[in-house]
mmCIF file of the N, C-alpha and C atoms, coordinates in Angstrom:
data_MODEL
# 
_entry.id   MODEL 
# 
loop_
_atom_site.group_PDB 
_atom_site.id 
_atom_site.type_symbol 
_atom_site.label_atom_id 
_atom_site.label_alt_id 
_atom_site.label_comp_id 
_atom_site.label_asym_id 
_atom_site.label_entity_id 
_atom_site.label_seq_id 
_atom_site.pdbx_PDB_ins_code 
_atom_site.Cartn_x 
_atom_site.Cartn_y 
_atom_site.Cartn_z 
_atom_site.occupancy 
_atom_site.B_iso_or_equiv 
_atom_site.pdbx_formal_charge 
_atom_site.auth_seq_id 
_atom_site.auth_comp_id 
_atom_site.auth_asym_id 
_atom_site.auth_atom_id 
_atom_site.pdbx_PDB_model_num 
ATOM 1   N N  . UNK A 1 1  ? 0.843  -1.177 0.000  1.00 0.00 ? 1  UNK A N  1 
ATOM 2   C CA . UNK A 1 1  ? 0.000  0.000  0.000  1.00 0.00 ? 1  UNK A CA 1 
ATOM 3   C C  . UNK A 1 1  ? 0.888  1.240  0.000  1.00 0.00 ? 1  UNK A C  1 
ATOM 4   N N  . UNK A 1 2  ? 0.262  2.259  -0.291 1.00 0.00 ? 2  UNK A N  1 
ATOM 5   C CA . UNK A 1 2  ? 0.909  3.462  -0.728 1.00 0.00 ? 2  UNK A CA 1 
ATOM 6   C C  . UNK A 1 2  ? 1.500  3.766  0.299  1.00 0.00 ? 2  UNK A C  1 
ATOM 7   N N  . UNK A 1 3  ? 2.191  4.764  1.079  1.00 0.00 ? 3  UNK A N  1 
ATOM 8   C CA . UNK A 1 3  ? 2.140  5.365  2.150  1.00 0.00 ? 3  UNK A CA 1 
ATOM 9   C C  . UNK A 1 3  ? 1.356  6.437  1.900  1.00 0.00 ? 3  UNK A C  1 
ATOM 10  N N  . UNK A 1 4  ? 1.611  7.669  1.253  1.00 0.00 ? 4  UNK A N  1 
ATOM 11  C CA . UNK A 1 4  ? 0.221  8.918  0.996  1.00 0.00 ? 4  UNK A CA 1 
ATOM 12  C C  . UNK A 1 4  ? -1.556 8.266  0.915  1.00 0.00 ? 4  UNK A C  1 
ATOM 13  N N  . UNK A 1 5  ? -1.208 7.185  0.639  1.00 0.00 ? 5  UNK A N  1 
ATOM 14  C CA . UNK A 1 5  ? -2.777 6.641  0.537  1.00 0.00 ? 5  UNK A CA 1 
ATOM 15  C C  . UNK A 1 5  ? -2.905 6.202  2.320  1.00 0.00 ? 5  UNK A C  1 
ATOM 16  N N  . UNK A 1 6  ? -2.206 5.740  2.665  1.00 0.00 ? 6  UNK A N  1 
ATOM 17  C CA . UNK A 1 6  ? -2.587 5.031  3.970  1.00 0.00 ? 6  UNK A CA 1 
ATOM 18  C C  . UNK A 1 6  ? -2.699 5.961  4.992  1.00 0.00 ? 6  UNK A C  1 
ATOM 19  N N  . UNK A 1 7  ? -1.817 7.181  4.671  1.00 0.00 ? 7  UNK A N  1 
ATOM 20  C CA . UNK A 1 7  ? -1.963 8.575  5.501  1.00 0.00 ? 7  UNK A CA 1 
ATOM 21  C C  . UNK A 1 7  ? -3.488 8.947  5.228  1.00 0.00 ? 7  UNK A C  1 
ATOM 22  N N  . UNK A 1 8  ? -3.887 9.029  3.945  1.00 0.00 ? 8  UNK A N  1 
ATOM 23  C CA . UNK A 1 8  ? -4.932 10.117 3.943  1.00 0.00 ? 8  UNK A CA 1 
ATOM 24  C C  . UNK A 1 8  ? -6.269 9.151  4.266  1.00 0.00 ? 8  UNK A C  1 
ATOM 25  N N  . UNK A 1 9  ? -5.488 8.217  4.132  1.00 0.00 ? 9  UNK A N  1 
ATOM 26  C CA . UNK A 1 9  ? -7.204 6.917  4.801  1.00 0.00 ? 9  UNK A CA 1 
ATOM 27  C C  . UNK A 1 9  ? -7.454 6.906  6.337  1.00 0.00 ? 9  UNK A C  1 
ATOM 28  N N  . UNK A 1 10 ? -6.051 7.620  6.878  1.00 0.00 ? 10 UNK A N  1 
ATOM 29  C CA . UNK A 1 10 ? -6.039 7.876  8.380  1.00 0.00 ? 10 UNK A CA 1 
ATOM 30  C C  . UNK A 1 10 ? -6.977 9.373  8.371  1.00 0.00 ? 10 UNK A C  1 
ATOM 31  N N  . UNK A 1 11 ? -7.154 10.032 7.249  1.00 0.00 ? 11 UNK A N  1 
ATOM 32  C CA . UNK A 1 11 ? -7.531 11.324 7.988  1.00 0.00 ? 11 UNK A CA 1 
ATOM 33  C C  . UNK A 1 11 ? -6.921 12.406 7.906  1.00 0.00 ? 11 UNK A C  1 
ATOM 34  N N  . UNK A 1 12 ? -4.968 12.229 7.491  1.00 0.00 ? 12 UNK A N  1 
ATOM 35  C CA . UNK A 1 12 ? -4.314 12.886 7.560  1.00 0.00 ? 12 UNK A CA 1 
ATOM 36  C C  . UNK A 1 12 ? -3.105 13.543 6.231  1.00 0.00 ? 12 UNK A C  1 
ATOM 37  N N  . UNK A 1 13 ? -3.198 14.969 6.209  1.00 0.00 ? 13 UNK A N  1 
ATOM 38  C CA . UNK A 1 13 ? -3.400 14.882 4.592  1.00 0.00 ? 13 UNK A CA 1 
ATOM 39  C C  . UNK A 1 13 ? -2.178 16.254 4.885  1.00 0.00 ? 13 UNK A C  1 
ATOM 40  N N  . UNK A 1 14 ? -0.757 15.943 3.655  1.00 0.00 ? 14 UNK A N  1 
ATOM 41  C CA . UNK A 1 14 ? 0.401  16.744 3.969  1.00 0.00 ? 14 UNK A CA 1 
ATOM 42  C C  . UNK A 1 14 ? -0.092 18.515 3.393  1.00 0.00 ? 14 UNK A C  1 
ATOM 43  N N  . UNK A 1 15 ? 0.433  19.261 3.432  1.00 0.00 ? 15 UNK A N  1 
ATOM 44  C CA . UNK A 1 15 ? -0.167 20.313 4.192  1.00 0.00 ? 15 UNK A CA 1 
ATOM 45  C C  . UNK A 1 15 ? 0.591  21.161 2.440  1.00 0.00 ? 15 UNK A C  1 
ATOM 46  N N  . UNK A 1 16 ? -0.276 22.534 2.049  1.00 0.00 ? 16 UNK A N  1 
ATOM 47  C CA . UNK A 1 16 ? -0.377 22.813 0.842  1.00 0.00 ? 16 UNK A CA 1 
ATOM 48  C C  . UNK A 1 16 ? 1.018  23.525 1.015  1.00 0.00 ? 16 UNK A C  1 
ATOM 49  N N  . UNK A 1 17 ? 1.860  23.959 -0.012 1.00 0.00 ? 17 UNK A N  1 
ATOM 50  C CA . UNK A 1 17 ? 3.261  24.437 -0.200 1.00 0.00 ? 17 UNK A CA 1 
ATOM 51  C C  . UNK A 1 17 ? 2.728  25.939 0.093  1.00 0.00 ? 17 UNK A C  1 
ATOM 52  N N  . UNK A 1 18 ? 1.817  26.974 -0.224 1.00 0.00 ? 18 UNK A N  1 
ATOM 53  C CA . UNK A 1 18 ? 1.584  28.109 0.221  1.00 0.00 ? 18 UNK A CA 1 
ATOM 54  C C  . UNK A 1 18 ? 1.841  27.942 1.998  1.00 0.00 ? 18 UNK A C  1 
ATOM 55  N N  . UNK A 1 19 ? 0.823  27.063 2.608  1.00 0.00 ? 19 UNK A N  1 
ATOM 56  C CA . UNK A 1 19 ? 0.488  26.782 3.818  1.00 0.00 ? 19 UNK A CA 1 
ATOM 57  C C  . UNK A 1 19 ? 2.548  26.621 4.570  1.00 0.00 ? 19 UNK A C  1 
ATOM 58  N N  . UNK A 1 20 ? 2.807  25.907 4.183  1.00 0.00 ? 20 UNK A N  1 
ATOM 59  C CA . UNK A 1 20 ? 4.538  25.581 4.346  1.00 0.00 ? 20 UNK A CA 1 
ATOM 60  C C  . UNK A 1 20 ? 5.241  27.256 4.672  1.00 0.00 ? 20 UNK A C  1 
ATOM 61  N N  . UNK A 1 21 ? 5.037  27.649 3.621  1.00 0.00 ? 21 UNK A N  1 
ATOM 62  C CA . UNK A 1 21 ? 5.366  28.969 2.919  1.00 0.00 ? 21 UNK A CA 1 
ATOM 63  C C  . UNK A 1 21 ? 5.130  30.102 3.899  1.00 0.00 ? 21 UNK A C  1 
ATOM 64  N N  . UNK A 1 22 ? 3.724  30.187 4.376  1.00 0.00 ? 22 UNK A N  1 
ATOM 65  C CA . UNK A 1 22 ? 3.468  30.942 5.297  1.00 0.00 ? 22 UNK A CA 1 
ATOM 66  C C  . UNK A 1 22 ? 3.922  30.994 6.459  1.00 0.00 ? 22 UNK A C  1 
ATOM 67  N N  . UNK A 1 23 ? 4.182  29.122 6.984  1.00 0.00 ? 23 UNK A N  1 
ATOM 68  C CA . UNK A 1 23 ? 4.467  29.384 8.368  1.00 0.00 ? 23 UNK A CA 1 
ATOM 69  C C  . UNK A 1 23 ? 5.956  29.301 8.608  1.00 0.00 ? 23 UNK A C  1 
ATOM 70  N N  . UNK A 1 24 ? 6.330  29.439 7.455  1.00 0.00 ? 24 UNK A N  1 
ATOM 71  C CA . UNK A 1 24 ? 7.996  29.661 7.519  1.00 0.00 ? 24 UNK A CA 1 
ATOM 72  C C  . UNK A 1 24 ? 7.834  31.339 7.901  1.00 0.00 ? 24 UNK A C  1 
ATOM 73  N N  . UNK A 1 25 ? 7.087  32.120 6.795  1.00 0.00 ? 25 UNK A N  1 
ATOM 74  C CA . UNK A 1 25 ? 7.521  33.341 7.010  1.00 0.00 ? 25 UNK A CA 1 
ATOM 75  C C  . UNK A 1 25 ? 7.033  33.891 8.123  1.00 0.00 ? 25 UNK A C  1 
ATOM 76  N N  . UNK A 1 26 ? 6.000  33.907 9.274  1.00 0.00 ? 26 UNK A N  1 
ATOM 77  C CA . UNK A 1 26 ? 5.531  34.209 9.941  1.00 0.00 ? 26 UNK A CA 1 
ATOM 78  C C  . UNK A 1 26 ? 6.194  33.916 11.115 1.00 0.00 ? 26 UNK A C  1 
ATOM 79  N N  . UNK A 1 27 ? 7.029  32.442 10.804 1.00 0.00 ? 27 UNK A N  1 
ATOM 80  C CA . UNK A 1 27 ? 7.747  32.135 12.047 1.00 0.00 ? 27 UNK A CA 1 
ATOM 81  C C  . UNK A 1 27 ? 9.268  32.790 12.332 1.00 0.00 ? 27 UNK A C  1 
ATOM 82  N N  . UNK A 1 28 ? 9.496  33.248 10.991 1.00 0.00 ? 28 UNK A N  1 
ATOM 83  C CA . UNK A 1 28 ? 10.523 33.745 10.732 1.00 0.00 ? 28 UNK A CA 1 
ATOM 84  C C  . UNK A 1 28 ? 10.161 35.266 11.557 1.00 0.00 ? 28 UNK A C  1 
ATOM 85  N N  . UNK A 1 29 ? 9.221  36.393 11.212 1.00 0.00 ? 29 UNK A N  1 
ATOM 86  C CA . UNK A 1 29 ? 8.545  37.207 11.919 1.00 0.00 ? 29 UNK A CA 1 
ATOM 87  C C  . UNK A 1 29 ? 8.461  36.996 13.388 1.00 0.00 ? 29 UNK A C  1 
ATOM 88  N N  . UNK A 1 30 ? 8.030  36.443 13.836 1.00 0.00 ? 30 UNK A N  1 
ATOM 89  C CA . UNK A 1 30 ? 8.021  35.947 15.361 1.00 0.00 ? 30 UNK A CA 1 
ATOM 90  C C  . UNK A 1 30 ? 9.492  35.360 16.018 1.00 0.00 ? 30 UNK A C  1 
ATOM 91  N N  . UNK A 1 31 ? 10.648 35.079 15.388 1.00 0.00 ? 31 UNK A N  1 
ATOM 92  C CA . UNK A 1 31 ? 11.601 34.656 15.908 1.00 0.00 ? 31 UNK A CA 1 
ATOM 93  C C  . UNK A 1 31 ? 12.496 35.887 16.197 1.00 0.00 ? 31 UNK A C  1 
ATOM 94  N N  . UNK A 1 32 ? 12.153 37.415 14.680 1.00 0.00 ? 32 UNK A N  1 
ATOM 95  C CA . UNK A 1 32 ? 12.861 38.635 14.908 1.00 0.00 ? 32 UNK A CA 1 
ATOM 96  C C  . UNK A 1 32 ? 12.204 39.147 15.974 1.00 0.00 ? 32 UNK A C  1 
ATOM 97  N N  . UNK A 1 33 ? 10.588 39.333 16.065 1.00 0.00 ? 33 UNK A N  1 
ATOM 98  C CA . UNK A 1 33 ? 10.006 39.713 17.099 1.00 0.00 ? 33 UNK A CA 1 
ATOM 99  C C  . UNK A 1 33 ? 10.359 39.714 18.623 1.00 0.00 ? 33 UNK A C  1 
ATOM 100 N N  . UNK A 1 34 ? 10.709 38.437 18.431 1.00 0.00 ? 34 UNK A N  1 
ATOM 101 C CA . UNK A 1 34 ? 11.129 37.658 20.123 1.00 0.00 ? 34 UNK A CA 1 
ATOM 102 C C  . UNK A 1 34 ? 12.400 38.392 20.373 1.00 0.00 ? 34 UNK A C  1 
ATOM 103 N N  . UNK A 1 35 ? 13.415 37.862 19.511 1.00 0.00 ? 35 UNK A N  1 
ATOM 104 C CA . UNK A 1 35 ? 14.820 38.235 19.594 1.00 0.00 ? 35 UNK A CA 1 
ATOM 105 C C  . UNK A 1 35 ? 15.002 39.750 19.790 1.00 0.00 ? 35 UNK A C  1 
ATOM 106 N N  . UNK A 1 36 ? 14.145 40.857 18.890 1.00 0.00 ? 36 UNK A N  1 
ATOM 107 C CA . UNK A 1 36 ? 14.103 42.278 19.419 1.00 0.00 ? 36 UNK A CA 1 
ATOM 108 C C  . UNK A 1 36 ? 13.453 42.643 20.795 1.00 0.00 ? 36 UNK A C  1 
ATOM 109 N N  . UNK A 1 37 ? 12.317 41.604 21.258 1.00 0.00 ? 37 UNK A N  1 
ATOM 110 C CA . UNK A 1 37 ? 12.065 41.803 22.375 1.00 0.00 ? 37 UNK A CA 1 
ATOM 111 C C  . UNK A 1 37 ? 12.976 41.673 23.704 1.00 0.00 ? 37 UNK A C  1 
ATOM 112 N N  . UNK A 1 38 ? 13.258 40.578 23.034 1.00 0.00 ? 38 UNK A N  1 
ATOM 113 C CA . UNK A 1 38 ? 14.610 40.203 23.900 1.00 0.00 ? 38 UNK A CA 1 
ATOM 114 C C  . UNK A 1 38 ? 15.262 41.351 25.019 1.00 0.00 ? 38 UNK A C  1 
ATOM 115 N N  . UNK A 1 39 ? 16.092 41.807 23.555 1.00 0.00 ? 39 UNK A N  1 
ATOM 116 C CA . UNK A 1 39 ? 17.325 42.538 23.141 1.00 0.00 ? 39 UNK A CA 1 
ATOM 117 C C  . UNK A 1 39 ? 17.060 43.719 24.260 1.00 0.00 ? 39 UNK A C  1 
ATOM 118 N N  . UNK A 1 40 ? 15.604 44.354 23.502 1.00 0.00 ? 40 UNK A N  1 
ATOM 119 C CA . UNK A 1 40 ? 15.196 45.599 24.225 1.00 0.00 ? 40 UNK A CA 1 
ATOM 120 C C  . UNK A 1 40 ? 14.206 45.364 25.511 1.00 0.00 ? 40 UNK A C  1 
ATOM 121 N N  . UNK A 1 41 ? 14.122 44.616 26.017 1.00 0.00 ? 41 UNK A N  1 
ATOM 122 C CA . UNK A 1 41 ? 13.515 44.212 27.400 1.00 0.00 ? 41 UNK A CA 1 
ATOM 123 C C  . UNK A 1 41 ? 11.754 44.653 27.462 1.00 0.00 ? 41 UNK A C  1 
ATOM 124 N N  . UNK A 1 42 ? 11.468 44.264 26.525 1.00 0.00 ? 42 UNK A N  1 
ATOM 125 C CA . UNK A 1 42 ? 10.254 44.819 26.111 1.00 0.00 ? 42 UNK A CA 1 
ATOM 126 C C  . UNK A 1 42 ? 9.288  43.126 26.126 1.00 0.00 ? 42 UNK A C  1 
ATOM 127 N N  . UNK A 1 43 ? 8.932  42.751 26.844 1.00 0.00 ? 43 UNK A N  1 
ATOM 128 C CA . UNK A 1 43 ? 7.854  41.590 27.303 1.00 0.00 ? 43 UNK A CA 1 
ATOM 129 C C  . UNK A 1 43 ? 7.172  41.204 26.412 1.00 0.00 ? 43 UNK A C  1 
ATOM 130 N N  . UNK A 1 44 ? 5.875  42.380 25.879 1.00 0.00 ? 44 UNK A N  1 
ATOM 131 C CA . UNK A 1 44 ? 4.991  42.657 24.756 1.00 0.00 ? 44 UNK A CA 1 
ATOM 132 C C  . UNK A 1 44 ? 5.225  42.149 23.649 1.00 0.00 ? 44 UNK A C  1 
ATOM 133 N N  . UNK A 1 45 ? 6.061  42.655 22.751 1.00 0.00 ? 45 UNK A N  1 
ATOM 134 C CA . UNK A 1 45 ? 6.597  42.081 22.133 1.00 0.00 ? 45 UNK A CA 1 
ATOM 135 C C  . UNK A 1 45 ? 7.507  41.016 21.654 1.00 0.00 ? 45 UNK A C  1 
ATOM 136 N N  . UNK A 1 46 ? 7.869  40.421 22.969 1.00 0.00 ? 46 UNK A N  1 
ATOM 137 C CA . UNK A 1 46 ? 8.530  38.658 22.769 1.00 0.00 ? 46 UNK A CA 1 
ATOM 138 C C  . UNK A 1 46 ? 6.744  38.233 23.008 1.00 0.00 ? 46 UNK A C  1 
ATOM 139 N N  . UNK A 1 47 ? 6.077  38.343 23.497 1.00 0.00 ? 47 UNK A N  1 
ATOM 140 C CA . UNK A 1 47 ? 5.010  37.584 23.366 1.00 0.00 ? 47 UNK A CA 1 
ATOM 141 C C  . UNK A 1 47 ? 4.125  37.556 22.165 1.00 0.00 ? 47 UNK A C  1 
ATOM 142 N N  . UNK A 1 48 ? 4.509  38.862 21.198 1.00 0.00 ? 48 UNK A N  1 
ATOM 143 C CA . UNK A 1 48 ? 3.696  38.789 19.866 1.00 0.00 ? 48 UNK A CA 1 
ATOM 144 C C  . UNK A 1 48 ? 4.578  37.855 19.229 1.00 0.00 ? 48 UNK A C  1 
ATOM 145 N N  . UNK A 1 49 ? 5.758  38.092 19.292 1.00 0.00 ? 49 UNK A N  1 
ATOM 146 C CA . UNK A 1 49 ? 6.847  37.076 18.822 1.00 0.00 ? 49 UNK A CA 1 
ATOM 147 C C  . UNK A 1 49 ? 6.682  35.328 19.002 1.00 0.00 ? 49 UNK A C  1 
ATOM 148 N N  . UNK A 1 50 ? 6.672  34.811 20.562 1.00 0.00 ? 50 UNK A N  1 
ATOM 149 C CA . UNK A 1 50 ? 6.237  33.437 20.815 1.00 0.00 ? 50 UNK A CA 1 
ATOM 150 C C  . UNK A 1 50 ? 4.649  32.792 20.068 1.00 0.00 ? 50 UNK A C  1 
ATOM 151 N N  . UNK A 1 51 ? 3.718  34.105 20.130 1.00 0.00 ? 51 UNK A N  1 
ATOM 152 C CA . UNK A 1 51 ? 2.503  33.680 19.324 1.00 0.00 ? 51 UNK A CA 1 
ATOM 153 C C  . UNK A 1 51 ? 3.091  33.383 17.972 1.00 0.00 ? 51 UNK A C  1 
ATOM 154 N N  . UNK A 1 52 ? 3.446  34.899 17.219 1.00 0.00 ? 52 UNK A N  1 
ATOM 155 C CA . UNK A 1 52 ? 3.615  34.187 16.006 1.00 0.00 ? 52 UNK A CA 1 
ATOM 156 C C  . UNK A 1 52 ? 4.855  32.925 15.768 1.00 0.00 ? 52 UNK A C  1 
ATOM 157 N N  . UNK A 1 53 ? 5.189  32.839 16.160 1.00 0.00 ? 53 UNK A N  1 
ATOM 158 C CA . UNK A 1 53 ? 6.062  30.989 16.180 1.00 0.00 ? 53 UNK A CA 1 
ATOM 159 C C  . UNK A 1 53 ? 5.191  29.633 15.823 1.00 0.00 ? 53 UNK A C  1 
ATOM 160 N N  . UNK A 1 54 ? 4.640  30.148 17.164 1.00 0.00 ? 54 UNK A N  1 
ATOM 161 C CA . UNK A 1 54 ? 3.069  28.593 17.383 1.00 0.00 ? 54 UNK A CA 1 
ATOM 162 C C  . UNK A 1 54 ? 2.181  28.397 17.390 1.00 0.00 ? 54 UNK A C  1 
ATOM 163 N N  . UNK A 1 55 ? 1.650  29.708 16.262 1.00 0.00 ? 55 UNK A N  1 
ATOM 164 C CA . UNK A 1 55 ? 0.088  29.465 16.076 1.00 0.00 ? 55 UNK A CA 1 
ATOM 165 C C  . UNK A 1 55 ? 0.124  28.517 14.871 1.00 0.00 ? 55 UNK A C  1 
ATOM 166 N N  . UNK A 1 56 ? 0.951  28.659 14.101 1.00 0.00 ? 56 UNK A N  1 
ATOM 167 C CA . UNK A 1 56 ? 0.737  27.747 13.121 1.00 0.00 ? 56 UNK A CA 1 
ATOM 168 C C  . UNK A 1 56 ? 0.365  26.138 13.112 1.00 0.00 ? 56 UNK A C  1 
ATOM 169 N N  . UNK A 1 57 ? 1.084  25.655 14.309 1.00 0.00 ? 57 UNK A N  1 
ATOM 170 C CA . UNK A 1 57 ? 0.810  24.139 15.053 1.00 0.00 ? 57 UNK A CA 1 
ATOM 171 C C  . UNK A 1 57 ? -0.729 24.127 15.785 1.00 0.00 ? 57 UNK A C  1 
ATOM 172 N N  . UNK A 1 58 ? -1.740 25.233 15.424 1.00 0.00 ? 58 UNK A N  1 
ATOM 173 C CA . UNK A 1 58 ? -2.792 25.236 16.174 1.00 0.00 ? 58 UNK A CA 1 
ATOM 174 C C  . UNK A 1 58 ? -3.484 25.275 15.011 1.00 0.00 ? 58 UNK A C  1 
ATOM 175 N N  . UNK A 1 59 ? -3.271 26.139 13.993 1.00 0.00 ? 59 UNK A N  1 
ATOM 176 C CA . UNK A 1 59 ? -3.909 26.467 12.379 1.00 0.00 ? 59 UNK A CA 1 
ATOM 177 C C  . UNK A 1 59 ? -3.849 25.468 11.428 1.00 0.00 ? 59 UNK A C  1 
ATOM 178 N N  . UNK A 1 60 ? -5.009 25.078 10.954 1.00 0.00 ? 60 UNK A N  1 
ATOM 179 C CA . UNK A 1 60 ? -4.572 23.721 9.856  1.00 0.00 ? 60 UNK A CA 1 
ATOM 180 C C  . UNK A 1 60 ? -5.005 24.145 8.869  1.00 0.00 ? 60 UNK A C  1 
ATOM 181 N N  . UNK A 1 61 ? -6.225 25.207 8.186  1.00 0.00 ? 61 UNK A N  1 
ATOM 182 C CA . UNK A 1 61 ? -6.249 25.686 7.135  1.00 0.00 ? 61 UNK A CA 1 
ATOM 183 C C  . UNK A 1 61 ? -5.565 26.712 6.972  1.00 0.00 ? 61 UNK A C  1 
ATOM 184 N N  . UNK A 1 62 ? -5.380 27.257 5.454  1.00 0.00 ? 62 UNK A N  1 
ATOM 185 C CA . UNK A 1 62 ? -4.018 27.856 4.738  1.00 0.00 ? 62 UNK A CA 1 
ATOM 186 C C  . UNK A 1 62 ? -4.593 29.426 5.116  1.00 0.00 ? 62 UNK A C  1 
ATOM 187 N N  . UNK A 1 63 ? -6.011 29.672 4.591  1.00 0.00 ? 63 UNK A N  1 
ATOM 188 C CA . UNK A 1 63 ? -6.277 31.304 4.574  1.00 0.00 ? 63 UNK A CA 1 
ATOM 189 C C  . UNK A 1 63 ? -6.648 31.342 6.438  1.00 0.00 ? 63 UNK A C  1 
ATOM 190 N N  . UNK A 1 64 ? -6.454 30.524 6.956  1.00 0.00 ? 64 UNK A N  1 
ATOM 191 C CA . UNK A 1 64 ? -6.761 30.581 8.312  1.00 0.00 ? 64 UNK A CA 1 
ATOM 192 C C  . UNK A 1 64 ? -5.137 31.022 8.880  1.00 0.00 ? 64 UNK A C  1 
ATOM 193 N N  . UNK A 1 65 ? -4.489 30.092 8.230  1.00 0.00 ? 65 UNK A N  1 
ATOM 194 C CA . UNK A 1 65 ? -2.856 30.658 8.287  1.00 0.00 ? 65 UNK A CA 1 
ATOM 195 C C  . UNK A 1 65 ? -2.612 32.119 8.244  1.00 0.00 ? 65 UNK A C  1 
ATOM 196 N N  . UNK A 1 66 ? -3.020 32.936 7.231  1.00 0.00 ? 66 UNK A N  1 
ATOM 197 C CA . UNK A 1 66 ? -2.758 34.067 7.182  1.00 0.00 ? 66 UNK A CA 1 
ATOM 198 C C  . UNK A 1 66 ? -3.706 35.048 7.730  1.00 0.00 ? 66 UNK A C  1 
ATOM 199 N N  . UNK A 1 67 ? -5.133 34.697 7.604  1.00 0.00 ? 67 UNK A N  1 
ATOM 200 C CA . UNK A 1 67 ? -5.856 35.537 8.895  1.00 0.00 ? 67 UNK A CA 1 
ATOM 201 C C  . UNK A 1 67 ? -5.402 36.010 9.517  1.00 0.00 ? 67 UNK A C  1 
ATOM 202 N N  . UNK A 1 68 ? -4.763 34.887 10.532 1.00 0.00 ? 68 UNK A N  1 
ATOM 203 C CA . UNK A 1 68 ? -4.215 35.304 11.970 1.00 0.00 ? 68 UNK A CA 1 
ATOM 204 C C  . UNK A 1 68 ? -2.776 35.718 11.884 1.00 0.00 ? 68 UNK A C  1 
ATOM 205 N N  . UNK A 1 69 ? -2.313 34.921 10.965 1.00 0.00 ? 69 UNK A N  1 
ATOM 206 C CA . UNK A 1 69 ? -0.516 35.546 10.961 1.00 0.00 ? 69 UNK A CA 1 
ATOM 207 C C  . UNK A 1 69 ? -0.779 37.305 10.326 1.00 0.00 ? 69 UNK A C  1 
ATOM 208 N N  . UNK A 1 70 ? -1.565 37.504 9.575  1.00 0.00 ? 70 UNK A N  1 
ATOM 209 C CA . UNK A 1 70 ? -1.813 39.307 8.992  1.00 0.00 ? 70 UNK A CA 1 
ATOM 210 C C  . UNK A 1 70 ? -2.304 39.738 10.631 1.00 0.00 ? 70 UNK A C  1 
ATOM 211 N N  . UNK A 1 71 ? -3.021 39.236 10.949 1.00 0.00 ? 71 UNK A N  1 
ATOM 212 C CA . UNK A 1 71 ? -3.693 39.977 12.768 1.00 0.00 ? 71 UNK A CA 1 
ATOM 213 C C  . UNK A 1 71 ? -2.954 40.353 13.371 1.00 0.00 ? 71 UNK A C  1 
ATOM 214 N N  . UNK A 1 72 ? -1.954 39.087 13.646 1.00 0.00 ? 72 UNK A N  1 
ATOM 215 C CA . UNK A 1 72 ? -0.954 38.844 14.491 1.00 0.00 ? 72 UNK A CA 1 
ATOM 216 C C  . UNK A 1 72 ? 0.068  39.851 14.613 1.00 0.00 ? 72 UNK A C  1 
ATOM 217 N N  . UNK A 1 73 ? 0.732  40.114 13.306 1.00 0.00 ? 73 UNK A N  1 
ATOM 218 C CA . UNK A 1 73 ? 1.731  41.036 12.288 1.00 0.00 ? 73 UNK A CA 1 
ATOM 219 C C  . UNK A 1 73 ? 0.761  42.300 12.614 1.00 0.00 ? 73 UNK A C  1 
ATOM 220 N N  . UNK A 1 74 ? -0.448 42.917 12.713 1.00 0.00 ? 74 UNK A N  1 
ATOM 221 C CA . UNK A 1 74 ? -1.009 44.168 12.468 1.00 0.00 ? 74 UNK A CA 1 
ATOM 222 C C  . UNK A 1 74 ? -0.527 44.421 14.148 1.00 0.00 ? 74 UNK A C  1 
ATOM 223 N N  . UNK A 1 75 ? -1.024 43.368 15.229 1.00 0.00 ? 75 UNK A N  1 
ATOM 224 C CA . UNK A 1 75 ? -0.910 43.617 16.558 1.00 0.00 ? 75 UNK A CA 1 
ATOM 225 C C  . UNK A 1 75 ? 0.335  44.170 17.096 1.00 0.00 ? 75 UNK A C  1 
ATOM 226 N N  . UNK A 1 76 ? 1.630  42.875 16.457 1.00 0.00 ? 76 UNK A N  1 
ATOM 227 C CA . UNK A 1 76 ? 3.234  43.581 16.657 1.00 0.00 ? 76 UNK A CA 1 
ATOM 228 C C  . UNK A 1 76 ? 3.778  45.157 16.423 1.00 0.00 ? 76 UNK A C  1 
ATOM 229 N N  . UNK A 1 77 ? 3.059  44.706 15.378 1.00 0.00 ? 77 UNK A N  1 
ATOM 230 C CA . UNK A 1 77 ? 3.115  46.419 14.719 1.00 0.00 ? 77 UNK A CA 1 
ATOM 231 C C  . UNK A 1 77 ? 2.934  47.964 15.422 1.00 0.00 ? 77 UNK A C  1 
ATOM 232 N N  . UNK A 1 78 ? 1.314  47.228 15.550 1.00 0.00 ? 78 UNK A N  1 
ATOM 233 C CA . UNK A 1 78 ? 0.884  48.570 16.692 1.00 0.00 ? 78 UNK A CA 1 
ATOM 234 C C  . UNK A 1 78 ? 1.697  48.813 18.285 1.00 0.00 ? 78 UNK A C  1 
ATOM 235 N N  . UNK A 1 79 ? 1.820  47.491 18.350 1.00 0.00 ? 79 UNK A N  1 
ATOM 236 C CA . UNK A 1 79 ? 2.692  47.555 19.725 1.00 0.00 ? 79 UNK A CA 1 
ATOM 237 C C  . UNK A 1 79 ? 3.770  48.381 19.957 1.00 0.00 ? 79 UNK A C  1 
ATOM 238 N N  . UNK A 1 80 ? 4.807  47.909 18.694 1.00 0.00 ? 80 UNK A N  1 
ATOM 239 C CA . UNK A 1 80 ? 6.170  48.624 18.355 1.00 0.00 ? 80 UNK A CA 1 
ATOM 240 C C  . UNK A 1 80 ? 5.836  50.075 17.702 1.00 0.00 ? 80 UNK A C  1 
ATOM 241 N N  . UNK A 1 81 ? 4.399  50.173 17.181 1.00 0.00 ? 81 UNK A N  1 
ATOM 242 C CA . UNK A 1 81 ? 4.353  51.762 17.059 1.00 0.00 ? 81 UNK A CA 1 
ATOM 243 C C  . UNK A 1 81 ? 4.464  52.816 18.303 1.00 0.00 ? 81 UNK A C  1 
ATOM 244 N N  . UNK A 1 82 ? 3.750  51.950 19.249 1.00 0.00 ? 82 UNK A N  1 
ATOM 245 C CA . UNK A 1 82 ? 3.421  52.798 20.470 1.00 0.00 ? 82 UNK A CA 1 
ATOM 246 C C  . UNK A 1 82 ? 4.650  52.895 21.882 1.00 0.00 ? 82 UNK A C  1 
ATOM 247 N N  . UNK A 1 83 ? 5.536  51.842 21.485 1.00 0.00 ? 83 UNK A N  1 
ATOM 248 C CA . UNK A 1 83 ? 6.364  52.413 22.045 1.00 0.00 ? 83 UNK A CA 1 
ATOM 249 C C  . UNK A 1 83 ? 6.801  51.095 22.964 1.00 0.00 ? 83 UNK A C  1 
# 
């Protein structure tokens, strides 16, 4: 038997190359996030940072992927606008 067949007869189905794509870049976003939070002792922002890391392991559809990673990214944003 296949293996991709025996996966997706389980239920479980490998994940779209956009979807890949996204949570590279978002995690990539959240790792500078963290690391500037770090740096500058700023809490807030390592925590927009740790979200965007591991929401993706919670997100299984693709435009659900970016929903929240664009939210996520608008939230950091405002944060680091304000100071």
């Amino acid at each position: 038997m296949d293996t991709l067949s025996a996966l997706q007869s389980l239920g479980l189905e490998l994940p779209s190359p956009a979807y890949i794509a996204g949570a590279i870049v978002f995690g990539l976003v959240g790792m500078a996030a963290y690391w500037h939070g770090k740096r500058a002792q700023q809490p807030r922002t390592r925590w927009w940072g740790v979200a965007l890391m591991f929401y993706p392991y919670a997100v299984s559809r693709t435009w659900m992927l970016f929903a929240v990673g664009v939210a996520l990214c608008a939230g950091l944003w405002l944060d680091m606008r304000r100071g």
